[in-house]
N, C-alpha and C positions, 0 to 999 in steps of 0.2 A: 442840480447845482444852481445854486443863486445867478443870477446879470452879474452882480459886481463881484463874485468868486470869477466865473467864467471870465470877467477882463481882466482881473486881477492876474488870471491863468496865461491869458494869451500874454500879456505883458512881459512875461519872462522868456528870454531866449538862450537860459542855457538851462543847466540839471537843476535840482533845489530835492533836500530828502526832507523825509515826514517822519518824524518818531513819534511825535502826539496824535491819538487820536488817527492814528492812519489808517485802520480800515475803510471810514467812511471816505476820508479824505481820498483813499484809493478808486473807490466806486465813484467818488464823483467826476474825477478825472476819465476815469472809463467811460462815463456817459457824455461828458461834454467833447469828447473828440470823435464822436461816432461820424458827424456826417465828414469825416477829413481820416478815417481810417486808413485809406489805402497806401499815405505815408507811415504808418505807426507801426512800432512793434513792442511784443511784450516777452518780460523773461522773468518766470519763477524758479527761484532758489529756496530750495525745500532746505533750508537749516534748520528747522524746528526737530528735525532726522540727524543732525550730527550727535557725535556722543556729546557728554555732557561737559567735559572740561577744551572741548573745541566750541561753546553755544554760548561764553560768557559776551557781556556786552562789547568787550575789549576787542574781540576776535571780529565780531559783527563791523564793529566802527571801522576797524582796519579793509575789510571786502568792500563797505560802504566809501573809505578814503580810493582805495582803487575804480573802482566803477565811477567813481569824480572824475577822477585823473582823467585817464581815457577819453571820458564823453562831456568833456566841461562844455565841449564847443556844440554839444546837440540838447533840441529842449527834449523837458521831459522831468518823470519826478521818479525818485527812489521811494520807495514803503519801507519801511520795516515795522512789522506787524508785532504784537504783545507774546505771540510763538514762535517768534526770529523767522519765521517763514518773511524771504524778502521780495518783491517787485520791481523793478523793473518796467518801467513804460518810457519810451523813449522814440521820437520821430527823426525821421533819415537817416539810421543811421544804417551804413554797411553790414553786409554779411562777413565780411572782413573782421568791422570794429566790434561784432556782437562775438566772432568766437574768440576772438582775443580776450573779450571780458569772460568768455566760459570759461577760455581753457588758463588765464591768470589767476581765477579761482579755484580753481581745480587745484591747481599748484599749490595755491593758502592751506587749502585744507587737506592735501596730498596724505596725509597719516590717518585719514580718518576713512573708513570705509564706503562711507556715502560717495568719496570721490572717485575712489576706486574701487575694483571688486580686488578678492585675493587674487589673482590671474593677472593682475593689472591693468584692468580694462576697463576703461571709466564706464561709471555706474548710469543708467539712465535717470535712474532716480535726481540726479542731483539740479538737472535743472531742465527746465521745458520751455522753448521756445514756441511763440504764437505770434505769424503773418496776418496780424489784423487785418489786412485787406483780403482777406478770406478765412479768416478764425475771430473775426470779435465776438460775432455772438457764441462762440464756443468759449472764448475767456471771460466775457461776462460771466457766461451761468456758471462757470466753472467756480472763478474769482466770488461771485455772490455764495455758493454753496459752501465755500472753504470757510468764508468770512462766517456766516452764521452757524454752523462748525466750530470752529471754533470758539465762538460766542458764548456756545452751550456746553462745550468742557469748561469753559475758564468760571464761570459761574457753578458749575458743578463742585469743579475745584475750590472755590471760595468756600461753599457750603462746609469742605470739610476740612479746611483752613479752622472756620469759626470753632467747628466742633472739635479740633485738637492741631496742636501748633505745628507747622509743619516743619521737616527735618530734611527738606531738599538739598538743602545747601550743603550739606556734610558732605557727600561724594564731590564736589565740585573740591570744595575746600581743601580737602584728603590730598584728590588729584593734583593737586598746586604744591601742599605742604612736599608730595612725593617729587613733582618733578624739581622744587627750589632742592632739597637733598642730592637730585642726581648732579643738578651743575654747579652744588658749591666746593665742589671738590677741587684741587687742580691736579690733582692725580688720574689717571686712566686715559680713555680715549674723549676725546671731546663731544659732547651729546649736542645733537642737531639745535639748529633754533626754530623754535616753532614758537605762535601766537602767546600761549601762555609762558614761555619763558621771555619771551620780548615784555608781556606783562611786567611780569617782577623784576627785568632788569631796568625798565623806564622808571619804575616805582623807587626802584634804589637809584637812579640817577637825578632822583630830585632833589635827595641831601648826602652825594657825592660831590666829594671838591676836587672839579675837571682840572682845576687848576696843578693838579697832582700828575696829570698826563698828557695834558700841553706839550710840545715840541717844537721849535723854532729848528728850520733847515735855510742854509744861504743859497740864495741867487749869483751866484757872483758873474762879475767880467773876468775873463783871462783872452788876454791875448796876448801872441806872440811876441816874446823878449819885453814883457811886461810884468809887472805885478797884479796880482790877483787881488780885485775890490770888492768887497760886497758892494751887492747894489738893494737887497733887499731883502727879507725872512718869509721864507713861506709857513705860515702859523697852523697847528693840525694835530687833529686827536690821535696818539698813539694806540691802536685798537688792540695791541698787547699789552699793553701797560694798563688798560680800560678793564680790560678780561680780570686783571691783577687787582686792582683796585676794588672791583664789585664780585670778587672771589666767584668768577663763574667761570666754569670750565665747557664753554658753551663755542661753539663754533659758528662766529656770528655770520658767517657770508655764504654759510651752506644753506640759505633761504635769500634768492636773490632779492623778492618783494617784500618782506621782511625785514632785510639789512637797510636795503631803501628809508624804509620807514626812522628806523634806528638811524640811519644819518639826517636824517630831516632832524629828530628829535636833539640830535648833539650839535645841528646847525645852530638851533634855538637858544642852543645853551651857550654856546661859543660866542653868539652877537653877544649877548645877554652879558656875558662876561666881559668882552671887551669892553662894551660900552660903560659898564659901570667903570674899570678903571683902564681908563683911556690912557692916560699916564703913564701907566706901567707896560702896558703891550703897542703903545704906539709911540712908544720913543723911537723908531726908526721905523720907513718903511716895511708895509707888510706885505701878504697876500694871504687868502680867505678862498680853499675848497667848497662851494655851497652848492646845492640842490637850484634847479630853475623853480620848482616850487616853493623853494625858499624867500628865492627872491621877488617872486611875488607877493609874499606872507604879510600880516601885519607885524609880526619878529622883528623883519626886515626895516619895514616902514618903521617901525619904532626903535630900532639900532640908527637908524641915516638921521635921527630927529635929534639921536643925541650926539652925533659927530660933528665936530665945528667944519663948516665946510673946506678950512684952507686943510685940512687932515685931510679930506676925504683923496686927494688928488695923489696921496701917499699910498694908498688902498688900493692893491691887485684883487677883482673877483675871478677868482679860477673856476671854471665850470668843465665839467666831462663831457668829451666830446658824445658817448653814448647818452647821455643827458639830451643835447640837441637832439639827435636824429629818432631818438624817441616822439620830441614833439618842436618840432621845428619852429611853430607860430609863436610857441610859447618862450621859447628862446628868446626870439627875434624880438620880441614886448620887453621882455624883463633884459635883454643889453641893452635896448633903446633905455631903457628907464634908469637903468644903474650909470650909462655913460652921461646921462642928461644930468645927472645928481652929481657927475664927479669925478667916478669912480673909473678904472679902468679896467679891461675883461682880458681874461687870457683864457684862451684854450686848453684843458688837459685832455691826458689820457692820449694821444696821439701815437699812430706807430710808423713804422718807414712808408709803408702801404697807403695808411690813411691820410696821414700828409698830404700824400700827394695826390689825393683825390679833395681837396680843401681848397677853398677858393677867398681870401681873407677878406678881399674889396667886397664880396656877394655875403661873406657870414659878415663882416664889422666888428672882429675881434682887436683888440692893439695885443695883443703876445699870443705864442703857440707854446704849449711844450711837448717837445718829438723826445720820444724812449730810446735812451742807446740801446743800440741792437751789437752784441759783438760781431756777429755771422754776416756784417758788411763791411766789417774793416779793413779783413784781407785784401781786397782788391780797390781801390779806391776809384778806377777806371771800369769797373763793372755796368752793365747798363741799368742796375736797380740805383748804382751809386750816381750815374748821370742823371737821370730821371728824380733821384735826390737832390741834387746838386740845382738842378733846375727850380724846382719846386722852393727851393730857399730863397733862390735868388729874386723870385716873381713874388713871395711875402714878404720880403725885407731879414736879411741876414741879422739885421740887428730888433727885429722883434720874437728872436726863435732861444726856446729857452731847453738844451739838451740834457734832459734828465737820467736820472738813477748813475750818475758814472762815478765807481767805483774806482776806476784807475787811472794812469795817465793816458791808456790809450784811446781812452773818451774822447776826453779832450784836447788830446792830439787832430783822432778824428772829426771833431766837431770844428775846429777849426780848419781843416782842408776845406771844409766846405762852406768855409766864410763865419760858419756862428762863433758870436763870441761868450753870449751867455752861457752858464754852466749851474747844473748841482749835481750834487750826491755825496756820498762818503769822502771820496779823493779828496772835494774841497772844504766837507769838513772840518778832515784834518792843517787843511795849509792856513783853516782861517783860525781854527783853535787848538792847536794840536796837544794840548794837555786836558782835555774837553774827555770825560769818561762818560757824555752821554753817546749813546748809538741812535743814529735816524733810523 
């Protein structure tokens, strides 16, 4: 490896992948951290083994976006070689955070037999870990032997490329035409979401008009012996009206990192759409469901650039609470950055439980929103309902926004307990009652 590759190298202190050229690129990073091994570790994911409609690029970029996620905060580089066989080199990081990248992958590819055997046992084959600090020269020669291995089929291959054109692609192709048939139906049972059907349904949400499935739900105030105010619309993609529109009868959240992926993508589109007509969805305050990866995106940065700032101060960004505690540091940049620009952050996904394990001054949220629970209404005097009752009172009764209530007896109970904000069906109705959409 060059002096100035090698500084270029040390320079970097988070992941960075290689799709050009990465074999060598792979090797040379192997040799320039030899004398500093005993921090290092390495992980081969034999995809070059999946079947053939689990091996398309789509599927690779999406395991490549995961193993970001994860290890943004550790150095190191990704490969992905010319036979989807990927690498993996990465220093400090956990035995922890390496089998969470195993076993997230695993999941990815959970239908295809490399992950699992029939028995349901995960397969060895699917990925090989190596403690450099007593395995490099066993992943060198391993890593060198695969590389020129490969070398020698893919030129092989070429040969008989030239001498007659080749016809790879038809089983991939096939396999896609069969599975867009299984989910264009919306009859029968709903067929799982895997890689390639997230394929085609990104593909077709590039000249879908989301504006078709849009949904505005009120915020409002109610308090006692008062009138009910909006105070605000929380703006959001109807994921059954979505299914409807892109005629797939797909089951999008039966792949958790998958569905993931699918809301980053409809984050993008959601800014993207506001900002072009600001006019029209920001005639009154909103609020904005997004990804913490979102909000660090350039999507983002290029949605804030086109928002006049006296708007922005009108703009709730809601985030899920499993969102934070997934990655906590990541949170805590991207509220700093959204409250710095403007905007104001609320808490979703909250439950009676989790509230009360929330601490607002230590997260630096300005709003929460807690899920009505019916199964604590009966007793209002209960000690889960004290321990509630507390918990509101230590966040401020008027930053707590009581969601999903259906009836009056939400917000009966939401009000015992000081809150006065409110959504769901019940209000609705009181704000529109001749309104034939359903949230």
């Amino acid at each position: 490896m060059s002096t100035e590759a090698v500084i270029k190298f040390r320079e970097r202190t988070t992941m960075f992948t290689t799709t050009k050229d990465a074999e060598p690129k792979l090797m040379e990073l192997i040799n320039s951290i030899e004398d500093e091994a005993n921090s290092w570790r390495a992980l081969h994911f034999r995809f070059n083994l999946l079947q053939e409609h689990y091996r398309s690029n789509y599927q690779i970029k999406i395991a490549v976006n995961l193993i970001n996620d994860l290890l943004k905060n550790n150095q190191g580089g990704l490969f992905v070689l010319n036979d989807c066989n990927l690498y993996l080199v990465v220093k400090a990081a956990t035995k922890s955070q390496l089998d969470k990248v195993v076993f997230q992958l695993r999941y990815l590819f959970a239908d295809d037999p490399l992950a699992y055997d029939a028995e349901g046992e995960e397969n060895p084959e699917f990925c090989e870990i190596y403690d450099l600090s007593v395995a490099y020269d066993q992943f060198l020669d391993a890593t060198r032997k695969k590389i020129v291995k490969s070398a020698k089929r893919n030129a092989a291959q070429k040969k008989q490329e030239v001498a007659a054109p080749s016809t790879a692609d038809a089983p991939a192709k096939q396999a896609a035409k069969l599975e867009n048939r299984a989910a264009s139906s919306l009859s029968g049972v709903p067929v799982p979401l895997t890689a390639q059907r997230l394929a085609n349904i990104e593909r077709d949400l590039e000249s879908a008009d989301l504006s078709r499935v849009m949904r505005r739900q009120p915020i409002c105030a109610a308090v006692p012996n008062m009138m009910v105010r909006r105070v605000f619309d929380e703006f959001y993609v109807n994921i059954g009206h979505l299914k409807q529109l892109l005629s797939a009868n797909v089951d999008l959240t039966s792949n958790r990192w998958l569905f993931k992926y699918l809301t980053q993508v409809l984050d993008a589109r959601m800014l993207d759409m506001v900002s072009r007509n600001a006019n029209r969805f920001l005639d009154r305050p909103i609020s904005i469901n997004l990804n913490v990866e979102t909000l660090l995106s350039d999507a983002f940065t290029k949605f804030d650039a086109a928002i006049k700032p006296s708007m922005k101060v009108s703009i709730v960004i809601e985030i899920q609470i499993a969102d934070v505690f997934n990655d906590m540091s990541a949170f805590l940049v991207a509220k700093e950055t959204v409250q710095k620009l403007g905007y104001r952050v609320c808490l979703d996904g909250l439950t009676s439980l989790s509230f009360t394990q929330i601490d607002r001054e230590r997260l630096g949220f300005d709003l929460a929103k807690l899920q009505w629970n019916a199964d604590l209404e009966s007793d209002l005097k209960s000690r889960e309902n004290k321990h509630l009752s507390d918990a509101v009172k230590h966040c401020g009764p008027n930053r707590i926004i009581l969601c999903r209530c259906d009836g009056r007896q939400a917000v009966d109970y939401g009000q015992a307990l000081g809150i006065s904000l409110f959504q769901g069906r019940f209000l609705d109705k009181i704000i529109d009652p001749t309104s034939k959409v359903e949230n």
